[in-house]
MARDO-775422 format. One line per 8 residues: for each residue x, y, z of C-alpha. Coordinates in Angstrom, 2 decimals. Layout:
X:Y:Z  ...
***
This chain:
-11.75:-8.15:20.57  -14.92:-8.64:18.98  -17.71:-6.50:21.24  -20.77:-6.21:19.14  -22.60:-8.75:16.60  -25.79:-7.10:15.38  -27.33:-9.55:12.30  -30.14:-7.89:10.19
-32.62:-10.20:7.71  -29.85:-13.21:7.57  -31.38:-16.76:6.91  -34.06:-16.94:10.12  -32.22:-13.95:11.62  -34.57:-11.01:11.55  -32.93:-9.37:14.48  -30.29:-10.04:16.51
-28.09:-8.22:19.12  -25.16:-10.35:21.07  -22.97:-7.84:23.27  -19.42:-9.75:23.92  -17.03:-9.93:26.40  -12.87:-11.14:26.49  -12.12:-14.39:27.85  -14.02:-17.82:27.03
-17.64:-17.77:25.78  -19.64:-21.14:24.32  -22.28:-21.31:21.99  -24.59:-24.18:22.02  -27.69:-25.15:21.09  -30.21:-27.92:19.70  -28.56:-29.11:15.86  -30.60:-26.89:13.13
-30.98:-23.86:15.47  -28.85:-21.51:13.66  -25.48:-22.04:15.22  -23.95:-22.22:10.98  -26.27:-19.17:10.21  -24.30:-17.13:13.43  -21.24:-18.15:11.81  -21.63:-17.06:7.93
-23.20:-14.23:9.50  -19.84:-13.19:10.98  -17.68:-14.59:8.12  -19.69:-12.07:5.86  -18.93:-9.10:7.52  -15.20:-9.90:8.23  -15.60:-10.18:4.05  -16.30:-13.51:3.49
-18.19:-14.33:0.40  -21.67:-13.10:-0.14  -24.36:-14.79:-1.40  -28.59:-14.13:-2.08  -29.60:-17.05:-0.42  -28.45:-15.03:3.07  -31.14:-12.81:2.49  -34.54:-13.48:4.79
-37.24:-14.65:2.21  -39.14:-11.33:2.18  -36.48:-8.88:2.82  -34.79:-7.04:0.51  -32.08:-7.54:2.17  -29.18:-8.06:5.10  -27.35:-6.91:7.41  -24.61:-7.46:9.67
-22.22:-5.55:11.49  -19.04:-6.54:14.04  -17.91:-4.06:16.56  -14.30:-4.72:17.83  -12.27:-2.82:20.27  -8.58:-3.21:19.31  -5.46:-1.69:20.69  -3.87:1.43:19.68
-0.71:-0.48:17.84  -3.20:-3.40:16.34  -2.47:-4.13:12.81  -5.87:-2.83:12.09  -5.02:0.64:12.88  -2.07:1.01:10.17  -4.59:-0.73:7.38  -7.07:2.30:8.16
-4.51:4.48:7.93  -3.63:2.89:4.16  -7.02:3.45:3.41  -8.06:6.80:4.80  -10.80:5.48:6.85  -11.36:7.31:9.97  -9.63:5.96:12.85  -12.00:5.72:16.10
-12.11:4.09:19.47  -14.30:1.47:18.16  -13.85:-0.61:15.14  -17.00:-1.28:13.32  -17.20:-3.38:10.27  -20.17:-3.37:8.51  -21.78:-5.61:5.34  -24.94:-5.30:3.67
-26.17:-8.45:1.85  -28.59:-7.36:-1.06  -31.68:-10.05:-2.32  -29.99:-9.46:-5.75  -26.40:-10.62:-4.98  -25.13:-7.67:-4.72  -22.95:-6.28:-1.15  -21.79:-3.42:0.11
-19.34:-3.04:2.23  -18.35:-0.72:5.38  -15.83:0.50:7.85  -16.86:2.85:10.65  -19.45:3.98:8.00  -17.28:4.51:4.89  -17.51:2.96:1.90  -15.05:0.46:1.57
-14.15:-2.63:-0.94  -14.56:-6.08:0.00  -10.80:-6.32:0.21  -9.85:-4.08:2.60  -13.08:-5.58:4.53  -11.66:-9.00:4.14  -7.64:-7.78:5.24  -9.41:-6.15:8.63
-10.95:-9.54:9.35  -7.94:-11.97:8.90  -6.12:-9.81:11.30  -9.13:-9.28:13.62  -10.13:-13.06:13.65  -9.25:-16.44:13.30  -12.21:-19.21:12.54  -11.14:-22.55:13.04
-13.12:-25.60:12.47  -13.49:-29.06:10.73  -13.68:-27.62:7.27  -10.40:-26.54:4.99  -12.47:-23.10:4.29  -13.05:-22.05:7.71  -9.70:-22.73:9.38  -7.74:-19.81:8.41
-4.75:-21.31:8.79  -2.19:-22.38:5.59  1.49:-22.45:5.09  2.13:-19.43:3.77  1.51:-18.00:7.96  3.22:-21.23:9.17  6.57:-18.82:8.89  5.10:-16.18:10.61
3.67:-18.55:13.56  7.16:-19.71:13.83  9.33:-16.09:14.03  6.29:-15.11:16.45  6.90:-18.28:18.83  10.47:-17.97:18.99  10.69:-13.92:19.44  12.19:-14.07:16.29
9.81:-11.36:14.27  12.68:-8.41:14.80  15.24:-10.49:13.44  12.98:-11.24:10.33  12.28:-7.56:10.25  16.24:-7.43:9.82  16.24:-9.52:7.04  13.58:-8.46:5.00
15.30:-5.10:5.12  18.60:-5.96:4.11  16.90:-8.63:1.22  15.26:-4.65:-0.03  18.50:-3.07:0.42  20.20:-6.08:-1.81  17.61:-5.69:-4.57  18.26:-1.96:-4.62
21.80:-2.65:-4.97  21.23:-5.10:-7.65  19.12:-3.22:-9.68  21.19:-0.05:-9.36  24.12:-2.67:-10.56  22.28:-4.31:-13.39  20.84:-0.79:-14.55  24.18:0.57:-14.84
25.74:-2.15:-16.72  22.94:-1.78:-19.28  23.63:1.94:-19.49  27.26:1.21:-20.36  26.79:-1.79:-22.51  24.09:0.75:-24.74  27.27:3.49:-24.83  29.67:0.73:-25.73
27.17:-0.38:-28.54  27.24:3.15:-29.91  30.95:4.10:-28.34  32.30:4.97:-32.13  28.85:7.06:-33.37  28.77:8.73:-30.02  32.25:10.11:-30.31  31.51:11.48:-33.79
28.79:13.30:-32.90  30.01:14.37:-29.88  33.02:16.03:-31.60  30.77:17.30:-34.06  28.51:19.49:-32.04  31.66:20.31:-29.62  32.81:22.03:-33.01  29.53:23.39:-33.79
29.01:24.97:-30.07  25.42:25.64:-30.05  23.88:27.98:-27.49  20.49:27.91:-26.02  18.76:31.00:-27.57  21.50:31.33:-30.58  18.41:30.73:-33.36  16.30:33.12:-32.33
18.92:36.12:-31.78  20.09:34.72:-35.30  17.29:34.88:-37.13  16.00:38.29:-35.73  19.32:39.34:-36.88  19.08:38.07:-40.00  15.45:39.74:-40.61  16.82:43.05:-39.05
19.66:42.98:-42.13  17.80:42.12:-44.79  15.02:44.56:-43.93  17.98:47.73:-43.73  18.39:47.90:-47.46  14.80:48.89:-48.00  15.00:51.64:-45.42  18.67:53.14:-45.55
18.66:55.06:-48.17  15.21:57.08:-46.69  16.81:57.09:-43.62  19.65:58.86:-45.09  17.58:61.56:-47.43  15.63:61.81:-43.88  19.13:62.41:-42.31  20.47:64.88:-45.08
17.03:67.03:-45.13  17.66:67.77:-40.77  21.21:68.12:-40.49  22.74:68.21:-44.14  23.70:71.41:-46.16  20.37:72.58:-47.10  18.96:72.17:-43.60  16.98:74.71:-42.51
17.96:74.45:-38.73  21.26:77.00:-38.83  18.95:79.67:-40.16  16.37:78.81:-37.53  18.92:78.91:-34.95  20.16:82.25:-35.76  16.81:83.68:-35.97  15.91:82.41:-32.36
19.47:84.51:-31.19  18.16:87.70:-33.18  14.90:87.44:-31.12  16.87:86.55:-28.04  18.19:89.84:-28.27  15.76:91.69:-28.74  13.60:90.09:-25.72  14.46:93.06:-23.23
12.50:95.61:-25.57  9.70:93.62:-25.98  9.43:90.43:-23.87  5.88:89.99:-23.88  6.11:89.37:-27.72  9.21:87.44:-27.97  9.49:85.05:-25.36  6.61:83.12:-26.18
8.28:82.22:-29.72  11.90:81.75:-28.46  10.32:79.16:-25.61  8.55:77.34:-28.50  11.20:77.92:-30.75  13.50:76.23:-28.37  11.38:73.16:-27.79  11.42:72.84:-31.92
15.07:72.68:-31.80  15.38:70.33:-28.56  12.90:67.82:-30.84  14.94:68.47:-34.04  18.28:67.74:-32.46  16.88:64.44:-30.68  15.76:63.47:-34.30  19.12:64.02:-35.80
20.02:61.67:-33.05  17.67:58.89:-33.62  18.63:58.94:-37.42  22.00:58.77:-36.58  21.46:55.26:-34.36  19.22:54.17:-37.31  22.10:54.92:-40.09  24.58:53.39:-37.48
22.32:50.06:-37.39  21.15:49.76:-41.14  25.24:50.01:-41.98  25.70:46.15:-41.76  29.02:44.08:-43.75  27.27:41.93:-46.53  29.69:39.37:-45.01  28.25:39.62:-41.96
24.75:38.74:-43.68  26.27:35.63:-45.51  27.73:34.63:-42.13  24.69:34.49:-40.29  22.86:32.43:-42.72  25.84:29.90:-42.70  25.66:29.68:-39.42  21.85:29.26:-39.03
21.91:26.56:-41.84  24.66:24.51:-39.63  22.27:24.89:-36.63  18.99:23.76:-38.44  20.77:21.02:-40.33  22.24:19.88:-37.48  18.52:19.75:-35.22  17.44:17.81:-38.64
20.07:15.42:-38.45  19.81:15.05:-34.65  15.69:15.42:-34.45  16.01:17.54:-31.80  14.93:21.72:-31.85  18.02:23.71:-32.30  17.87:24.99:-28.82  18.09:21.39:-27.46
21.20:20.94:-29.36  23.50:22.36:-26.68  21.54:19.68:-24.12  22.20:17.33:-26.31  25.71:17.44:-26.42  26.21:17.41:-23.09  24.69:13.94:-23.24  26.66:12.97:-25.72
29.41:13.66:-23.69  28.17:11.84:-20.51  27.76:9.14:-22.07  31.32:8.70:-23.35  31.98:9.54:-19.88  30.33:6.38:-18.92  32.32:4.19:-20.95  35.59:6.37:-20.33
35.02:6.59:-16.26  32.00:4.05:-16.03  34.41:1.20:-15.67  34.66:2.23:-11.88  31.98:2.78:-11.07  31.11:-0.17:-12.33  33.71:-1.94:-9.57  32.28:0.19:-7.12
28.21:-0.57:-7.78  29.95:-4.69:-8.11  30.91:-4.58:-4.68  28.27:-2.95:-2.85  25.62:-5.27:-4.44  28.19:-8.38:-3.32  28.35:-6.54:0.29  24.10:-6.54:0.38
24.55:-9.86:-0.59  26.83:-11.02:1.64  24.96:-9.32:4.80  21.64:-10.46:3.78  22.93:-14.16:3.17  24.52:-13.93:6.83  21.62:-12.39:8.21  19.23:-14.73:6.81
21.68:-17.96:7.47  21.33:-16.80:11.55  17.33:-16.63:11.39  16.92:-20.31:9.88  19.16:-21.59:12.77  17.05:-19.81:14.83  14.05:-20.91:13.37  15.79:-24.70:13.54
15.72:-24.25:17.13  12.33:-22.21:17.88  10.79:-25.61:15.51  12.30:-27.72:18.15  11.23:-25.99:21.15  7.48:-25.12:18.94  7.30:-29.01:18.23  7.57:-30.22:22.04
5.15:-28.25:23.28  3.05:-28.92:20.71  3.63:-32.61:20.86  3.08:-32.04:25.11  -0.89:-30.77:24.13  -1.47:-34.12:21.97  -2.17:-36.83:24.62  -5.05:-35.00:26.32
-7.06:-34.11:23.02  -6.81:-38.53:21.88  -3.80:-37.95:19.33  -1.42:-39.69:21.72  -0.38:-41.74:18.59  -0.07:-38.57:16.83  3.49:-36.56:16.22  3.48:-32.80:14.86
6.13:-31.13:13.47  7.82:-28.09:11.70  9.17:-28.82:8.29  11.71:-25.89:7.56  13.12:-26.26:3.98  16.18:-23.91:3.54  16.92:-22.93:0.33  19.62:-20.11:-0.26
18.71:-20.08:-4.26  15.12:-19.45:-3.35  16.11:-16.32:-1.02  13.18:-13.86:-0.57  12.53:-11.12:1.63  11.26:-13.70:4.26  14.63:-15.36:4.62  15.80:-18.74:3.04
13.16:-20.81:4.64  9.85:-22.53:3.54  7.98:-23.37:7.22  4.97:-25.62:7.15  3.39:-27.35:9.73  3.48:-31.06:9.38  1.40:-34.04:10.64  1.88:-37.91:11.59
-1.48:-39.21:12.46  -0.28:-42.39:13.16  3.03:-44.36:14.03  4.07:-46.26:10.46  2.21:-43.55:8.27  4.14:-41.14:6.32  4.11:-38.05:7.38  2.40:-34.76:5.56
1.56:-31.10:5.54  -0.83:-30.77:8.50  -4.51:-29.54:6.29  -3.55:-32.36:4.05  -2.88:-35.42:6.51  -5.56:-34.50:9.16  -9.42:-35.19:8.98  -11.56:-32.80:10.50
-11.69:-33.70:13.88  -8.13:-33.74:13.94  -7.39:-30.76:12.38  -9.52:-28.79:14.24  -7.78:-30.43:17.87  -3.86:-30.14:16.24  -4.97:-26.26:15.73  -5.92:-25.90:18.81
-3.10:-27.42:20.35  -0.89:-24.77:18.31  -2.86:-21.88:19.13  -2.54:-23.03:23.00  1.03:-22.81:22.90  1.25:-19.99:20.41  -1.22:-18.05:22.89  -1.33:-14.38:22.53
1.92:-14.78:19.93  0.86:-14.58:16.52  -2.49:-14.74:16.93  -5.62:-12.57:16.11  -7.50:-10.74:19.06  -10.67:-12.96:18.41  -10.31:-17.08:17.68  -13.54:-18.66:16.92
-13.53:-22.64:17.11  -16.62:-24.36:15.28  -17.58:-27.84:16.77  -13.61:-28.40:17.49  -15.26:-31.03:19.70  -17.37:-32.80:17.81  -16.71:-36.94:17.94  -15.24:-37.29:21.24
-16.17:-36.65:24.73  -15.49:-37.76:28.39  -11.67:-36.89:29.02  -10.97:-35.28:25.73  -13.88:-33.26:25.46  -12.73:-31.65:29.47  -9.17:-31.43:28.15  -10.59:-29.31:24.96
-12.30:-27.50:27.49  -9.53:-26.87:29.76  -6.98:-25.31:26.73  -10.19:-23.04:25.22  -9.98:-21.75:28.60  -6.45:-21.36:29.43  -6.54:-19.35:25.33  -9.13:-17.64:26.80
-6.66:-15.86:29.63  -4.65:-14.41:26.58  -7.36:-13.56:23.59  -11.17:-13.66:23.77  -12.33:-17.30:22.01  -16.07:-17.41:20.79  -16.44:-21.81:20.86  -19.59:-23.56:19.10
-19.60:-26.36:20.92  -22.09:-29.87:21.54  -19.72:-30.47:24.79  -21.03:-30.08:28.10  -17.46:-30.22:29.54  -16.42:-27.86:27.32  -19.45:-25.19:27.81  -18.72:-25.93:31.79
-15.34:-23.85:31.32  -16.89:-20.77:29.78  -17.04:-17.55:31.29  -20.22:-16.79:29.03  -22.71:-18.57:27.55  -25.17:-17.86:24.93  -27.82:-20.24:23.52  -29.10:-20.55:20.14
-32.56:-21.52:19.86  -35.52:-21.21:17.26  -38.52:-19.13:18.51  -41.84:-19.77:16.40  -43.62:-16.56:15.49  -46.78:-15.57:13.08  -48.62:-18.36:15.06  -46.05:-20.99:13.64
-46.05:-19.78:9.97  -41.89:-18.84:10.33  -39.55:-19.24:12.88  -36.67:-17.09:13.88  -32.95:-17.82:15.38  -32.26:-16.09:19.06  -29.48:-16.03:21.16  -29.46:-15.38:24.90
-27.48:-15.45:27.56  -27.29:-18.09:30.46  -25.88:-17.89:34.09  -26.84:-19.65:37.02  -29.38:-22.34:36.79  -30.44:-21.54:33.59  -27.13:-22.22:32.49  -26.88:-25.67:34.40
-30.27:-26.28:32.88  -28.59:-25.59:29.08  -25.35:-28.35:30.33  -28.11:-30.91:31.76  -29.71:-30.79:28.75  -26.15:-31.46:26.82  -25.42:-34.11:28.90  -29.12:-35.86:29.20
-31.07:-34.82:25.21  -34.50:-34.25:25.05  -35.34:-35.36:28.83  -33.40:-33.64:31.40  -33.30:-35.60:34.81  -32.04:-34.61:38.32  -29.11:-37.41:37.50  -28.18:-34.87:34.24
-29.00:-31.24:36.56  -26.73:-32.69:39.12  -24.24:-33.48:36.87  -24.51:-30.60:35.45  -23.57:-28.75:38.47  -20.54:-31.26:39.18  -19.32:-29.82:35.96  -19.65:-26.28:36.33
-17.94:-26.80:39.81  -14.59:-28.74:39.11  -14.38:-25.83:36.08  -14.67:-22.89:38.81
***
């Protein structure tokens, strides 16, 4: 519920404060004292539409900001969590009204866009009034209304997920039909190239080990034959390692005469050898490697022509060629095996059809009978507000080609003024007065079902009086019970039922050079003071006080 309404530099606001309670509290107030200026105050920071003319001449500009305390599972929790705006006890919206034209808007002091401003306040509060833009009411909620008055919102919960699960099931359907329909297209194209690169065989990788190959074999020409005169100078017959070898033996033998001047020699000779012999053995692997078949050569070329020529003719790289045939493949698989699947996809989008159909066939009866039940009780509230001539009820137009995630059913609240007149949707059919009473009427019976935490009625009352302004009175107060209802209101019958009242009055200030808008509270005999002067004008008599007083007591 709405707690706080603190208006900065709005219209003849300069500054204002209101601290709110639940239950019923009125409004009232000489005409021209501000009560339309408290209003597009609040519109504008539930996200209503801003405008520079809000703006107090002189400022640079306005301010206003709603407080709310809301439950822990109110829709406005899970649209903060959407947004990443801190979630805290309090719930403060905030909207600052620039001299320019520009706004800004806030939620508990983020940065926010007028849209997410604007979804907070429909699900926060509900103005209702005379005029089409303020009663925040159209068909496309008249469903809603409906599933919440018959405890029917779980069973459209059903629905909507099993219409989801149908479309998934359709789309997987239609997407695999396309998919085969494209192989079938290219069935004979598919199966030539398919066969082609089966015979071909590329592997990921082959290129490269190819064409290193390739380089390593044409490079060997150039080097063999110095490999080879490399190979013959170590280890061939002029080598001068078997002489070496037998002079290191010679001076092995003759180490225990003088070891102090052979050993050093034989050790180094040694290591010579050790070096010579693993060089023999490199040139060896090197002859071994540079000894290639010519055939072999021609080979590998062949073979990395057919690779390249076949990436050309495919435009894919050569190592995607092995990839690629696998697709190939797959997709003759689709046509070959896709025909079951096909059955298979068929009927488990005719099963999500068929549940969803039955599903959503059981909520419209449903609906048929919570309109029934909705209507009479409606109907019941009628008499007591003056539309005793007046018949309300629920058009439900079931349409199983027009299936949507809501069911098959277009709801909208419909209207007979008058016997003999043809009936109509209700914001069509009904002038402002009665609009404003047949919305209360459905809120009363609605109650706390499908209904914001805050309603806010604007002059509901105006144009009658006597009976029907007490029985207006009397169903603002039993709403009250369930959500908190904020009522602008000219009737003293209606004001009588409040639990809180607040006038609106203009205070005269810079010795009568501006005035400002203020709102105060009334109890006691200030408050029978505000109701005599409702009942009496300009004058108020003892006849009015006491009447007054009759009022406030057959309300207690």
């Amino acid at each position: 519920m709405l707690s706080r309404l603190s208006i900065r530099d709005i219209v003849l606001i300069d500054r204002l404060d209101i601290d709110f309670a639940g239950h019923l509290a009125v409004l009232t107030g000489e005409t021209g004292a501000g009560k339309s200026i408290l209003l597009d105050s609040f519109a504008l920071a539930l996200g209503g539409r801003g405008d520079q003319s809000l703006v107090r001449q002189g400022a640079e500009q306005g301010q206003v900001t709603a407080a709310f305390e809301v439950g822990a599972k109110h829709p406005a929790r899970a649209i903060l969590a959407a947004n990443d705006i801190p979630d805290e006890d309090t719930l403060i919206l905030r909207r600052v009204q620039l001299a320019d034209g520009r706004t800004r808007a806030f939620v508990n002091d983020q940065p926010v866009s007028v849209q997410v401003l604007r979804q907070l306040g429909s699900v926060l509060v509900e103005i209702h009034g005379q005029h089409d833009d303020r009663a925040l009411v159209d068909a496309a909620t008249h469903r809603s209304l409906l599933d919440a008055f018959g405890g029917l919102d779980a069973d459209a919960a059903k629905v909507s997920a099993l219409w989801e699960a149908r479309r998934e099931a359709s789309d997987a359907l239609a997407a695999h039909k396309a998919d085969i329909e494209r192989a079938r297209r290219e069935s004979d194209w598919l199966r030539h190239a398919a066969a082609e690169l089966d015979k071909l065989a590329p592997q990921p990788g082959e290129e490269t080990t190819l064409a290193e190959r390739r380089t390593v074999m044409m490079q060997s020409e150039k080097v063999a034959q110095d490999l080879r005169d490399a190979y013959d100078a170590l280890a061939g017959s002029n080598s001068a390692v078997p002489a070496l070898a037998a002079a290191v033996r010679r001076l092995e033998r003759r180490a225990t005469q003088a070891p102090s001047l052979v050993e050093p020699s034989v050790k180094s000779f040694d290591v010579a050898l050790n070096a010579l012999e693993e060089t023999r053995a490199h040139l060896e692997a090197a002859l071994r490697a540079a000894d290639f078949d010519p055939a072999e050569l021609e080979r590998n070329e062949e073979r990395l022509f057919a690779l390249r020529a076949a990436a050309r003719k495919y435009n894919v790289p050569v190592d995607d060629l092995a990839a690629l045939a696998a697709k190939f493949r797959d997709d003759i698989g689709l046509i070959d095996a896709g025909e079951e699947k096909l059955k298979h996809l068929e009927a488990a989008a005719a099963q999500a059809d068929a549940l969803f159909h039955k599903s959503a066939d059981a909520l419209s009866k449903a609906r048929v009978k919570a309109a029934a039940k909705l209507d009479k009780a409606v109907n019941a509230e009628l008499p007591p507000l003056k539309l005793e001539r007046a018949k309300f009820s629920t058009q439900i137009d079931t349409d199983a080609a027009s299936a949507g995630p809501n069911g098959i059913d277009r709801v909208e609240f419909w209207v007979q003024t008058n016997p003999g007149t043809k009936p109509g949707p209700m914001m069509k059919i009904a002038s402002g007065g009665e609009l404003a009473r047949f919305l209360l009427a459905l809120k009363v019976v609605l109650a706390d079902r499908g209904s914001a935490p805050t309603l806010v009625f604007d002059e509901i009352d105006t144009g009658v009086g006597g009976a029907v302004a007490d029985a207006i009175g009397m169903r603002l107060a039993r709403l009250g019970k369930n959500v908190q209802v904020l009522a602008v209101t000219h009737a003293p019958q209606v004001a009588a039922r409040a639990d809180r009242h607040y006038v609106i009055s203009k205070d005269a200030l810079d010795k009568g050079k501006r005035v400002a808008t203020r709102v105060t509270e009334v109890a006691a005999d200030h408050r029978r003071e505000e109701i005599a002067r409702m009942l009496a004008g300009a004058e108020i008599t003892n006849e009015a006080r006491a009447a007054a007083e009759r009022l406030i007591k057959q309300a207690s």
